[in-house]
C-alpha positions in Angstrom: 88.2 90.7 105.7 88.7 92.4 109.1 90.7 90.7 111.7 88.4 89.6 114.9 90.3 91.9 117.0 88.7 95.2 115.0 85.4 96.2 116.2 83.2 97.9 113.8 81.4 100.9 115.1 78.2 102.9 113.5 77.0 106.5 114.6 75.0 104.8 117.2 77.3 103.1 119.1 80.3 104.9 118.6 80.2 107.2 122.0 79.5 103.7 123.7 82.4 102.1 121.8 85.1 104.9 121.1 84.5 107.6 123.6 83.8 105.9 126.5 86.2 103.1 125.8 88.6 102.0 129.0 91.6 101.8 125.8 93.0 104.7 124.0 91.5 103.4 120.3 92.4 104.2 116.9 89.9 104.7 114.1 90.0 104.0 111.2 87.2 105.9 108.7 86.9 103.8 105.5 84.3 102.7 102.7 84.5 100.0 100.4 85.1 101.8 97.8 88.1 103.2 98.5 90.8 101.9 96.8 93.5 103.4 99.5 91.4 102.1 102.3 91.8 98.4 101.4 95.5 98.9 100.9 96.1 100.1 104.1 93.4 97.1 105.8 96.4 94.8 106.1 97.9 97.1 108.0 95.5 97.8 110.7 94.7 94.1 111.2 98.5 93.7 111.9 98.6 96.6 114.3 95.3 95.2 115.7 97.4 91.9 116.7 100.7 93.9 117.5 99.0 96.4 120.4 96.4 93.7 121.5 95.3 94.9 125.0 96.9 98.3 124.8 94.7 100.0 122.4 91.9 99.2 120.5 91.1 99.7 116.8 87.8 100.4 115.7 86.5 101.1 112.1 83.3 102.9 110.8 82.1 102.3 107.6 81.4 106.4 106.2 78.7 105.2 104.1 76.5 103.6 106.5 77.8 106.2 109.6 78.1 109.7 107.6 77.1 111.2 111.5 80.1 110.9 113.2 82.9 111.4 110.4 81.0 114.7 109.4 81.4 115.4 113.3 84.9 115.0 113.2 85.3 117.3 109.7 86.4 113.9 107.9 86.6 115.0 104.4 88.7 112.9 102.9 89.3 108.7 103.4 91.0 106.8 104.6 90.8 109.3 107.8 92.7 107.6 111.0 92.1 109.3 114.4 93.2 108.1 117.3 91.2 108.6 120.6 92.3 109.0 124.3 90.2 109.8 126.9 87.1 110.2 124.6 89.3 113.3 122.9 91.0 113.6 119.8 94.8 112.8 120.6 96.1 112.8 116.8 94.9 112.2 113.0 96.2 111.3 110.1 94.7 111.1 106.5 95.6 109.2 103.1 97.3 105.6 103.1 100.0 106.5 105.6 102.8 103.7 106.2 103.0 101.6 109.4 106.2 103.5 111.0 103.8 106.5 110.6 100.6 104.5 112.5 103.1 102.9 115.3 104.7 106.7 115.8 101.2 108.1 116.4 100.0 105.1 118.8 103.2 105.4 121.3 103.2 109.0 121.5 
């Protein structure tokens, strides 16, 4: 389902992946039972394509990585924060629309 250009991350490699990453990255907290969370999938994969290069878009399945979105105080999904320098720059939570994602990506 993902697009190529997402790269999954797990509570092990997500420092390795996410904080230490040379891209500000955006990611995306999601299971597959969230009905919200596959509506919005679309979405990412096209933003994935869009910002190519400039960012990269990670996402971690809560299930199997409960570590890092308890970390964050992710209560809710779909959860989107987007990284920058290995710190929190900006979150959002629920289906949010694309004008939304692209607002929070080039501030």
């Amino acid at each position: 389902m993902a697009s190529d250009k997402i790269i999954q991350v797990t509570d092990s490699d997500f420092e390795e992946k996410v904080l230490k990453a040379d891209l500000p990255t955006l990611v995306d907290f999601w299971a597959p039972w969230c009905g919200p969370c596959k509506a919005i999938g679309p979405m990412i994969d096209e933003l994935a394509g869009e910002y190519e290069g400039k960012i990269q878009i990670c996402k971690m399945n809560v299930d199997d990585s409960p570590e890092t979105p308890g970390k964050y105080g992710i209560r809710a999904i779909p959860t989107l924060i987007f990284f920058k320098d290995g710190e929190v720059a900006d979150q959002v939570t629920g289906a949010v629309g694309k004008p939304q994602l692209v607002a929070m990506i080039d501030k």
